[in-house]
C-alpha positions as CSV (number, residue, x, y, z in Angstrom):
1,X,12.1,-4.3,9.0
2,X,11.4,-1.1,11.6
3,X,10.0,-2.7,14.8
4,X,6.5,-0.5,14.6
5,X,6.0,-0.9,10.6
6,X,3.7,-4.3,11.7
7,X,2.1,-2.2,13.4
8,X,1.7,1.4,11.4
9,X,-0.1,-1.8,8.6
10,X,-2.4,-3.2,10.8
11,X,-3.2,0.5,11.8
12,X,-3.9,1.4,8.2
13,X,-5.3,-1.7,7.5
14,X,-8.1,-1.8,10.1
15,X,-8.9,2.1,9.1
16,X,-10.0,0.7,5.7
17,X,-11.6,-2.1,6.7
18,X,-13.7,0.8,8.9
19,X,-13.9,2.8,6.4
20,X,-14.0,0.5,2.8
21,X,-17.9,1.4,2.3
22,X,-16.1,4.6,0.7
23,X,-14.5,2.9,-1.8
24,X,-18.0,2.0,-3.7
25,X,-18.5,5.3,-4.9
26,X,-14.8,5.6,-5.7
27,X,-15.2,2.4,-8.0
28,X,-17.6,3.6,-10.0
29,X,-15.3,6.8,-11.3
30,X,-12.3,4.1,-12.8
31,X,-10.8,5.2,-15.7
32,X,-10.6,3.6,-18.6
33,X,-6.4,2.9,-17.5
34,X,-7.9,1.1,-15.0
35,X,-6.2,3.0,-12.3
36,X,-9.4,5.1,-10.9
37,X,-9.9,8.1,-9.7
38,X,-9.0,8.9,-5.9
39,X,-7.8,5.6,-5.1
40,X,-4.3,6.5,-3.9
41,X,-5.5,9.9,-2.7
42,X,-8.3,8.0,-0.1
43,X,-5.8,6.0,0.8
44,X,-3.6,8.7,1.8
45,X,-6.2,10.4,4.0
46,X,-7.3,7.1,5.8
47,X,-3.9,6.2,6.4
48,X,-2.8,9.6,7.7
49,X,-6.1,9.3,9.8
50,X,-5.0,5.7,10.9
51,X,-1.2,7.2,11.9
52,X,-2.0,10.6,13.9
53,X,-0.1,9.3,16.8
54,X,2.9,9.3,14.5
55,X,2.2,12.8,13.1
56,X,2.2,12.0,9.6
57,X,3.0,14.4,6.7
58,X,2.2,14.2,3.3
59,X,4.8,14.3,0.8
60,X,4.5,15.1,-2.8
61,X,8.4,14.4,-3.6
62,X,9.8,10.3,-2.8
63,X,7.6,8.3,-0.5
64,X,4.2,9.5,0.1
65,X,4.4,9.6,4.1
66,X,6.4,10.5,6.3
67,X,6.0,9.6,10.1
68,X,8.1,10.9,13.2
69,X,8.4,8.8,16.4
70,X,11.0,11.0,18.7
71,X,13.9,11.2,17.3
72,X,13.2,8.6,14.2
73,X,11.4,9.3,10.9
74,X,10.2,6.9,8.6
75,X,9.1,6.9,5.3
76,X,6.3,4.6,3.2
77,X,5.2,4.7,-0.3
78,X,1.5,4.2,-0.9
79,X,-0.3,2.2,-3.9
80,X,-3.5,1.7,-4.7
81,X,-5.7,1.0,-7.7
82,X,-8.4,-1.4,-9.3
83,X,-6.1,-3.3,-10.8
84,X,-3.0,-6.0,-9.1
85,X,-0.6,-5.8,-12.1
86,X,2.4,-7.2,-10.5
87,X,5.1,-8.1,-12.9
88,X,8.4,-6.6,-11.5
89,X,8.9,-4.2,-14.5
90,X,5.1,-2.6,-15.0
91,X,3.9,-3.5,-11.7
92,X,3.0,-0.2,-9.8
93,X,3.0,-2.1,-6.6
94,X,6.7,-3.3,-7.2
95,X,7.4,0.2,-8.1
96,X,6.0,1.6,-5.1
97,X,9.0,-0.7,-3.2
98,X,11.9,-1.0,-5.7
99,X,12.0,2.8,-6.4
100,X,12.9,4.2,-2.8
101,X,15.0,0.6,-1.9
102,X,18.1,2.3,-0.5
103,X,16.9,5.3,1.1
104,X,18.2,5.2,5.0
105,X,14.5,6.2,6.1
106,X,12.2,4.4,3.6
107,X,10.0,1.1,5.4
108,X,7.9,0.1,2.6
109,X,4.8,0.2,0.1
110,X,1.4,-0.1,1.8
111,X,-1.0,-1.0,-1.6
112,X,-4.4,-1.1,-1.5
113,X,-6.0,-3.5,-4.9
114,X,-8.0,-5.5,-6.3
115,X,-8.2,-8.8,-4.9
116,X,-10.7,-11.1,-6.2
117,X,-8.4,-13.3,-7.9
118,X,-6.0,-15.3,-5.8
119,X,-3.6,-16.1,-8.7
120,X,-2.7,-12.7,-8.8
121,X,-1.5,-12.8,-5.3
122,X,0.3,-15.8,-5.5
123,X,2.1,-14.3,-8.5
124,X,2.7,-11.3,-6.3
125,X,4.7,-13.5,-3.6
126,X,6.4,-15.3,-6.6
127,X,8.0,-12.7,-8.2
128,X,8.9,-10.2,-4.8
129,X,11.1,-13.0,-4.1
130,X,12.5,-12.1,-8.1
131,X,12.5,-8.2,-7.6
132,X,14.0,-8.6,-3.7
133,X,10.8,-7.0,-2.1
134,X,9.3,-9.2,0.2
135,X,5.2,-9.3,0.9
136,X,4.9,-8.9,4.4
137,X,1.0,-9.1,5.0
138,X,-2.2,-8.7,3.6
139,X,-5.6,-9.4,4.1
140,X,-8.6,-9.3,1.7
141,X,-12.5,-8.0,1.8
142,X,-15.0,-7.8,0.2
143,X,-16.6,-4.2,-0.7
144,X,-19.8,-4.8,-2.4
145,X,-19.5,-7.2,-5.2
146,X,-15.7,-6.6,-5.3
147,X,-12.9,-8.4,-3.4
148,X,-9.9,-5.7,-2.2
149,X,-6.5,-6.5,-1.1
150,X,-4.7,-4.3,1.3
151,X,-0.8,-5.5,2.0
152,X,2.4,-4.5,2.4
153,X,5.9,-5.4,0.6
154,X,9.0,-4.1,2.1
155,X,12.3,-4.6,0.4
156,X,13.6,-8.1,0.5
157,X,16.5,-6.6,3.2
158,X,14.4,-5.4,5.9
């Protein structure tokens, strides 16, 4: 795992947490596909706002970030919606990992979910070890009457 991606999470994660009040409006425009409108998009922003010392760009081809430190570049995917579905072949979160797996630059999937029930989690650490993507960190909160998840999986060879 690249030394600084601990610490390019905890920077993401601790902009949510600052920011999560946000994400009630956001919950009440979920689509009937459960995935909602401006999830991933929010994320985006807060996470590029979390990162400026890296100078993040936004990409709209392979991972969604990209972040330059000197002469290294690295690349994370970004997930989020009201749902966890994590099985390893519908899964968006395992997605977000397994798809870029292999690319020199690519760290990981930063995901931000629904996380009021713990099974789903436990399932989600269960079967990363099944899909070779590992689950790193996450921490949960609560937003309202919702629980979120915010974590990160990084492919089982980092």
């Amino acid at each position: 795992m690249p030394a600084d991606l601990l610490n390019i999470f905890h920077r993401v994660a601790e902009r949510v947490l600052d920011r999560r009040d946000s994400l009630i409006g956001l919950e009440r425009c979920s689509s009937k596909a459960g995935s909602g409108v401006g999830f991933e998009a929010w994320l985006k922003v807060e996470a590029m706002r979390a990162l400026i010392d890296f100078a993040p760009q936004a990409c709209n081809n392979g991972p969604d970030l990209e972040l330059k430190n000197g002469d290294s570049r690295t690349t994370i995917e970004l997930k989020a919606a009201t749902d966890l579905n994590c099985t390893p072949s519908e899964g968006l979160h395992m997605k977000g990992v397994c798809r870029y797996t292999g690319s020199p630059d690519f760290a990981g999937c930063i995901f931000l979910a629904d996380g009021g029930c713990e099974e789903r989690l436990e399932n989600l650490a269960k079967i990363s070890n099944v899909a070779q993507v590992q689950l790193v960190e996450y921490f949960r909160f609560p937003v309202g009457k919702r629980i979120w998840v915010i974590g990160l999986l990084t492919p089982k060879n980092y």
